[in-house]
Each structure stands twice: as structure tokens, then as C-alpha cells.
N, CA, C and O atoms as CSV, one atom per row, in Angstrom:
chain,resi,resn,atom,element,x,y,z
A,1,UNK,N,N,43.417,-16.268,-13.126
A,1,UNK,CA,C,43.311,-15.210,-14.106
A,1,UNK,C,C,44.169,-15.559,-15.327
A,1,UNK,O,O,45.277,-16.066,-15.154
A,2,UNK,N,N,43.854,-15.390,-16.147
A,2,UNK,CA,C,44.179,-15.426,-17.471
A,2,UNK,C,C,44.511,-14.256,-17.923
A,2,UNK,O,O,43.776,-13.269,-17.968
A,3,UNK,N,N,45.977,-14.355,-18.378
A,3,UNK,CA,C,46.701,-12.743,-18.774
A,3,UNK,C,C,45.985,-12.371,-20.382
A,3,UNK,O,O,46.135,-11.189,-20.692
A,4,UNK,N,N,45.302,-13.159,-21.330
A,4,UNK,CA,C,44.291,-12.557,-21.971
A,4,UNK,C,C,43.245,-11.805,-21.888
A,4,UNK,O,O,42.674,-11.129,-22.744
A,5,UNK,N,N,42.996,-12.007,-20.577
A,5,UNK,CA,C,41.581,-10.731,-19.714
A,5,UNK,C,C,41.996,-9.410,-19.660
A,5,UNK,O,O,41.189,-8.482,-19.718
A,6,UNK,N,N,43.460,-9.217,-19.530
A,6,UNK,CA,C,44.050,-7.916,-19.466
A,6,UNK,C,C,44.949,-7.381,-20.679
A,6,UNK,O,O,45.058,-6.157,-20.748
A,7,UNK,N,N,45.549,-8.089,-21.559
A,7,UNK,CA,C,46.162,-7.975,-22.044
A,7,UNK,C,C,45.972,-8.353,-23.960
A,7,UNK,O,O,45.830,-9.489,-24.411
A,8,UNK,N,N,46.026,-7.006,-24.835
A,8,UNK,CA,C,45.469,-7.440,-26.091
A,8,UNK,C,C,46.822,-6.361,-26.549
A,8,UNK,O,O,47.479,-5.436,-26.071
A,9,UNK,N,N,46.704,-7.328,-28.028
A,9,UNK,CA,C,47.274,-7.151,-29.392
A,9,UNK,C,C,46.559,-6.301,-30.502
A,9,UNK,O,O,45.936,-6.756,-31.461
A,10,UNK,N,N,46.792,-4.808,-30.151
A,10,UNK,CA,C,46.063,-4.643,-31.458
A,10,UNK,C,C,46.982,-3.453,-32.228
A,10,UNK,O,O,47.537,-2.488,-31.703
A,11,UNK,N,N,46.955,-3.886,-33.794
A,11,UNK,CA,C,47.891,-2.854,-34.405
A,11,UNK,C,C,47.791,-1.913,-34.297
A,11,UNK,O,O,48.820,-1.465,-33.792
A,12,UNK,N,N,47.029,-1.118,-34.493
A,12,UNK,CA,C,46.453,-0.111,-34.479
A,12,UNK,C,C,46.760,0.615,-33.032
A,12,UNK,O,O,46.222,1.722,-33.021
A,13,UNK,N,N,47.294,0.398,-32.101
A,13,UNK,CA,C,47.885,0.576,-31.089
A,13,UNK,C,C,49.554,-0.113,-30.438
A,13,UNK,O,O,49.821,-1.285,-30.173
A,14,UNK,N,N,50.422,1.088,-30.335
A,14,UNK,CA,C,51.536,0.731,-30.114
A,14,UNK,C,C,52.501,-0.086,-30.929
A,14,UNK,O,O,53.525,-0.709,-30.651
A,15,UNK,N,N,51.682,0.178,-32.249
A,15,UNK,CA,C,53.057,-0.526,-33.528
A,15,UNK,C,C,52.731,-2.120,-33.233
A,15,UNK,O,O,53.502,-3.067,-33.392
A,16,UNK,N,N,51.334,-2.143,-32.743
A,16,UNK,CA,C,50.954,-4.266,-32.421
A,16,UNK,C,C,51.841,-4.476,-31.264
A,16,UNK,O,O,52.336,-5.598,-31.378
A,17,UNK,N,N,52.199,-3.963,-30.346
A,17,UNK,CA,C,52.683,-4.654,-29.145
A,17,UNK,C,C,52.041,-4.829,-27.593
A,17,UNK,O,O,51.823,-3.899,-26.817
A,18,UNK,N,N,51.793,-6.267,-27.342
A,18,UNK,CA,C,51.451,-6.131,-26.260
A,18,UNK,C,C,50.801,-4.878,-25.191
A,18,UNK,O,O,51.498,-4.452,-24.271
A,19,UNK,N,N,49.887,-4.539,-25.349
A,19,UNK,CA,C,49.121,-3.603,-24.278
A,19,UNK,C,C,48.053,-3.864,-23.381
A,19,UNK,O,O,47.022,-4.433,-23.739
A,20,UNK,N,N,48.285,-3.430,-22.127
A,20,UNK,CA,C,47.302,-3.695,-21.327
A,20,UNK,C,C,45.957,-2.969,-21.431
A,20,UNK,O,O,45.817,-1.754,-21.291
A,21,UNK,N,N,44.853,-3.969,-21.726
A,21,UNK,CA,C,43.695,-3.822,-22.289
A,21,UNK,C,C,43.373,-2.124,-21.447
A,21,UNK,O,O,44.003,-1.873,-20.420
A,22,UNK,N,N,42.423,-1.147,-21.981
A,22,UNK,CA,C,42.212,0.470,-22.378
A,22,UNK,C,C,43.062,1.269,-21.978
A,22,UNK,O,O,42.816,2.362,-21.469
A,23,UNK,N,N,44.580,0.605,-22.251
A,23,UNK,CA,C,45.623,1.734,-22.267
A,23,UNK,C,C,46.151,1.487,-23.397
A,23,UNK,O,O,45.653,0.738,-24.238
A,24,UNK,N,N,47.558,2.301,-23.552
A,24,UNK,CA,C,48.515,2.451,-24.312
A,24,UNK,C,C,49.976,1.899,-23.523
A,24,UNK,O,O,51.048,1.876,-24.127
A,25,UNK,N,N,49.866,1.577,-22.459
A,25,UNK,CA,C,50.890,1.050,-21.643
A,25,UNK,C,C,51.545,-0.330,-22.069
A,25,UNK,O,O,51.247,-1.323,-21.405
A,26,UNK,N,N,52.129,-0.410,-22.782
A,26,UNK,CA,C,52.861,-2.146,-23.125
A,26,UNK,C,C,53.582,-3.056,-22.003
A,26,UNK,O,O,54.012,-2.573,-20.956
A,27,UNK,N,N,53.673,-4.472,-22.344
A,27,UNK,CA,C,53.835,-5.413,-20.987
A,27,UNK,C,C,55.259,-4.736,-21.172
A,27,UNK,O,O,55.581,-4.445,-20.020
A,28,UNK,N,N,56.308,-4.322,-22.045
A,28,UNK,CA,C,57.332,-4.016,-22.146
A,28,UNK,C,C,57.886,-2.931,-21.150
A,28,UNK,O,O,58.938,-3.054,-20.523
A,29,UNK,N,N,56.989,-1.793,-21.085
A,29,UNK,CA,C,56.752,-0.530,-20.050
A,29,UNK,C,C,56.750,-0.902,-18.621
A,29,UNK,O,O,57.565,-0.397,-17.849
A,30,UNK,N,N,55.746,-1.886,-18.183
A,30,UNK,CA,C,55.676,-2.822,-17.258
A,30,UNK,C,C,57.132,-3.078,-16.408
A,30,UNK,O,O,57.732,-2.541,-15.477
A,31,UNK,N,N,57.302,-4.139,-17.240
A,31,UNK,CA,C,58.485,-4.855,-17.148
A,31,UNK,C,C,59.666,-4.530,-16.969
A,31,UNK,O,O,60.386,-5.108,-16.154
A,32,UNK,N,N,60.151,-3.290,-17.901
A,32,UNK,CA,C,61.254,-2.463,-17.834
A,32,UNK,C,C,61.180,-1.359,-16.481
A,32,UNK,O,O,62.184,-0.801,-16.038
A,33,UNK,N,N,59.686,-1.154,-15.890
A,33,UNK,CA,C,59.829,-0.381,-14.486
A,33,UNK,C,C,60.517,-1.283,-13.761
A,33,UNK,O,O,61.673,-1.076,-13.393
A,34,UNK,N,N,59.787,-2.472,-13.472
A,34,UNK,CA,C,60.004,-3.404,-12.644
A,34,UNK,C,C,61.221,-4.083,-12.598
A,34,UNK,O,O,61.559,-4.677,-11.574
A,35,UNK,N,N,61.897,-4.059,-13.575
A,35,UNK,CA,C,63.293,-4.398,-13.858
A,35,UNK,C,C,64.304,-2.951,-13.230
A,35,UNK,O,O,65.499,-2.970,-12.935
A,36,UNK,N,N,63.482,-1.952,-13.176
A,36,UNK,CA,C,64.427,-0.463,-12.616
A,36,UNK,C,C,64.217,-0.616,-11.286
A,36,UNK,O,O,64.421,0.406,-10.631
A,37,UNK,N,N,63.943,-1.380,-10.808
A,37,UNK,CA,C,63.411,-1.914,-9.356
A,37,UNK,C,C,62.076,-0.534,-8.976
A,37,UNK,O,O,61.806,-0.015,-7.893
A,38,UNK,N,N,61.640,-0.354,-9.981
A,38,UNK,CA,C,60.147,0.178,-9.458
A,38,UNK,C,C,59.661,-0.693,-8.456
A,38,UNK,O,O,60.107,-1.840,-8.444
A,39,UNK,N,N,58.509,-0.221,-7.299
A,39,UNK,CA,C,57.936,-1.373,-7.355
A,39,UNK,C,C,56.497,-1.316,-7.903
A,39,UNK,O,O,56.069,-0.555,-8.770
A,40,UNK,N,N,55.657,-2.528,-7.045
A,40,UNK,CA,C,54.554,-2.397,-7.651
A,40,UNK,C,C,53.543,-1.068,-7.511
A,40,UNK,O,O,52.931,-0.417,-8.358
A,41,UNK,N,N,53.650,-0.961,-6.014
A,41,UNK,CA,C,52.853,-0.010,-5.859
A,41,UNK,C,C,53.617,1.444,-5.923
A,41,UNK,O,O,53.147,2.256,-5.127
A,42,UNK,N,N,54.462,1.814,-6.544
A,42,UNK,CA,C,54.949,2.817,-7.245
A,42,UNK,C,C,54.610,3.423,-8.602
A,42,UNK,O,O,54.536,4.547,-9.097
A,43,UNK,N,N,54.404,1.885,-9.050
A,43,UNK,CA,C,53.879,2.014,-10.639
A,43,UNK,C,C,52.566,2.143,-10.339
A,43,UNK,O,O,52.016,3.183,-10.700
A,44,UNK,N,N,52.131,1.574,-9.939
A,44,UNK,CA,C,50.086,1.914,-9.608
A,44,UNK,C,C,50.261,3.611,-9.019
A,44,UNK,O,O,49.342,4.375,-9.311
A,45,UNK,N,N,51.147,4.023,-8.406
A,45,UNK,CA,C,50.958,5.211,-7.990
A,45,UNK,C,C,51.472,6.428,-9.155
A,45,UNK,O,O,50.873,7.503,-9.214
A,46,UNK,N,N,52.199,6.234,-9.714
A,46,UNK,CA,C,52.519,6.383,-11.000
A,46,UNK,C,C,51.294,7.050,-12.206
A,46,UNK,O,O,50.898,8.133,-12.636
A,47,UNK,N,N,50.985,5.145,-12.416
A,47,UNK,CA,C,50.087,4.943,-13.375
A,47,UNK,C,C,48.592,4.613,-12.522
A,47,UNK,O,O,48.391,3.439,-12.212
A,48,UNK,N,N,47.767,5.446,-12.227
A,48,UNK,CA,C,46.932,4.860,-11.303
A,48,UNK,C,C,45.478,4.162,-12.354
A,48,UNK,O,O,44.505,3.610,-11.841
A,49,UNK,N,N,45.662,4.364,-13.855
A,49,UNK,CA,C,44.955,3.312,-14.796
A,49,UNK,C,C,45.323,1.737,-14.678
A,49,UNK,O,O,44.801,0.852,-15.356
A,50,UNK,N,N,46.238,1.569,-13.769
A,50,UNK,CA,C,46.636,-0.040,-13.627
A,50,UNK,C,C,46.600,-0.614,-12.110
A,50,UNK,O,O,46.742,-0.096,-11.002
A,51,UNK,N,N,46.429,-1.495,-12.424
A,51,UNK,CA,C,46.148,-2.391,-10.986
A,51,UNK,C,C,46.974,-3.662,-11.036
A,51,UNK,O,O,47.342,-4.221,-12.069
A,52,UNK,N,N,47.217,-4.047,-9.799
A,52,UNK,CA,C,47.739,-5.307,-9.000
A,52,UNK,C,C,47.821,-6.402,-10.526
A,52,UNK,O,O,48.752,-6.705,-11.273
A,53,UNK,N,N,46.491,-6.727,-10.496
A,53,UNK,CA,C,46.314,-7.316,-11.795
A,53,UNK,C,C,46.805,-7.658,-13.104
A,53,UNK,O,O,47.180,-8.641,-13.744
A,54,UNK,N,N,46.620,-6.274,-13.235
A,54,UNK,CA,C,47.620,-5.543,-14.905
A,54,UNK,C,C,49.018,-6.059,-14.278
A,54,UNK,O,O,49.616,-6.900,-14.949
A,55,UNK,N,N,49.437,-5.758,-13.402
A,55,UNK,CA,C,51.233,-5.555,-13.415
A,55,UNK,C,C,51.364,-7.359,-13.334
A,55,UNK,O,O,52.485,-7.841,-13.494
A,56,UNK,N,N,50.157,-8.301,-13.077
A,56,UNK,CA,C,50.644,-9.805,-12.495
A,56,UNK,C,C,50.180,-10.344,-13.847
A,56,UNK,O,O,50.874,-11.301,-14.190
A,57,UNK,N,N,49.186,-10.015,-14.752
A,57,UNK,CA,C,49.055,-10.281,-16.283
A,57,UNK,C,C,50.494,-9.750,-17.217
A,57,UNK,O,O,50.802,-10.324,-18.262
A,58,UNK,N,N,51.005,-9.001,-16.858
A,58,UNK,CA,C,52.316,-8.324,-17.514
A,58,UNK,C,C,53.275,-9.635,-17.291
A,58,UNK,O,O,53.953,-10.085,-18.215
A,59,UNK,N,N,53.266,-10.175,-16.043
A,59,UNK,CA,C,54.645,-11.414,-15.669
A,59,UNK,C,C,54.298,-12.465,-16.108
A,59,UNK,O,O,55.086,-13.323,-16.506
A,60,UNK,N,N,52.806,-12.592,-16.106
A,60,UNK,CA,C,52.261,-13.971,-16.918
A,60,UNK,C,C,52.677,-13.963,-18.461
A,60,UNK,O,O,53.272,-14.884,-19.022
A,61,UNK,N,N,52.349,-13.021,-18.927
A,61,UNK,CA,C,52.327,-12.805,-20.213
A,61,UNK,C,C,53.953,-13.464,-20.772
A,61,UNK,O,O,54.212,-14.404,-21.524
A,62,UNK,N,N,54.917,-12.419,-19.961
A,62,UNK,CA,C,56.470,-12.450,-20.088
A,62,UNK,C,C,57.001,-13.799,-19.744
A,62,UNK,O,O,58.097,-14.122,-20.202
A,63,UNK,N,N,56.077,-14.936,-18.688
A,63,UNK,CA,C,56.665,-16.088,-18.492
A,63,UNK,C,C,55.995,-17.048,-19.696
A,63,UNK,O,O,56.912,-17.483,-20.392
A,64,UNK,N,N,54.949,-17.418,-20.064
A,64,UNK,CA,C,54.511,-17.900,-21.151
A,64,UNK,C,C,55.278,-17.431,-22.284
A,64,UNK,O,O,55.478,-18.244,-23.186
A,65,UNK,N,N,55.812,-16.084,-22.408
A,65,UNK,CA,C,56.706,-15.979,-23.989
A,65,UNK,C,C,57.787,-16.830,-24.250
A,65,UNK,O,O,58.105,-17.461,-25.258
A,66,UNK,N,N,58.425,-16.690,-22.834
A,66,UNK,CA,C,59.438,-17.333,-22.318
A,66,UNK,C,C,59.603,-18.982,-22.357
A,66,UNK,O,O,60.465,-19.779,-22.729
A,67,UNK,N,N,58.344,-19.034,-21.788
A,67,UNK,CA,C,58.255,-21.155,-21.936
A,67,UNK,C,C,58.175,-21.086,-23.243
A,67,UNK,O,O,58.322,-22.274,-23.528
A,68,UNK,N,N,58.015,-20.406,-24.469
A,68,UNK,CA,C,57.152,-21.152,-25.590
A,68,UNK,C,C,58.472,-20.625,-26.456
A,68,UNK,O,O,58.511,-20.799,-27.673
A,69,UNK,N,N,59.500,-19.998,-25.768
A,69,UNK,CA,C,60.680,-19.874,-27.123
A,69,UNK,C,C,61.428,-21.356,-26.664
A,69,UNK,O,O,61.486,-22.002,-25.618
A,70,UNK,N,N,62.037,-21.537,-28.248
A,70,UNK,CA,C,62.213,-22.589,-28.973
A,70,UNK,C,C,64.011,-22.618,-29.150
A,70,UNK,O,O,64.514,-21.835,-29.956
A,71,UNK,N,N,64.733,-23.389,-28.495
A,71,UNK,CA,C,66.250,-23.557,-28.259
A,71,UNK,C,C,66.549,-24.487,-29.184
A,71,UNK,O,O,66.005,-25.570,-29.397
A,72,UNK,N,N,68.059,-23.630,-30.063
A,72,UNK,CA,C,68.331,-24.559,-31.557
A,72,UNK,C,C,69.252,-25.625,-30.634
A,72,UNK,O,O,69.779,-26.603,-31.164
């Protein structure tokens, strides 16, 4: 899977940040549960517009940002 299947950029939603494709939910929202030690299936129970999927496109997304920043 390709975290582009789930995951779009559009301004016009959320000030242009990262959202998981027909929500308003950002990988940021995601991430910051999961960092509160949510777990997964808390947040699906939660948010039941998201799936397994969404929350594993959210870590893809966050590890690719991650490989591609640039150390002076």
C-alpha cells in the first residue's frame, strides 16, 4: 500500500495539511493519539471513519517525511 491511496494534500482543507483522504482528520491527529498511547483500535473506535489502513498510511507517511529530511 502506498500511503498516497489514503492520504491527500489539499488547501482547501485543514490549512493544506496532511489529511486522510474523505476526512478532516490530519496524519498529525493520528500520530499525536498514538503518541498519547491511544491505541489502534481505540482510535478506530473513537473515529470509526478510519481503518487499520488509515492509521498504517499515517506511519508511512511520518516515516518517509522523516527519511527525506536533510541534516546540515
Amino acid at each position: 500500500m502506498k500511503y498516497t491511496d489514503r492520504i491527500e494534500i489539499n488547501p482547501n482543507v485543514r490549512f493544506g495539511r496532511p489529511c486522510i483522504k474523505r476526512t478532516r482528520i490530519t496524519v498529525y491527529d493520528v500520530l499525536s493519539w498514538l503518541a498519547s498511547d491511544m491505541t489502534i483500535e481505540q482510535i478506530i473506535l473513537d473515529y470509526p471513519e478510519l481503518d487499520m489502513l488509515d492509521i498504517k498510511a499515517c506511519l508511512a507517511y511520518a516515516a518517509d517525511k522523516e527519511h527525506k529530511l536533510h541534516v546540515a
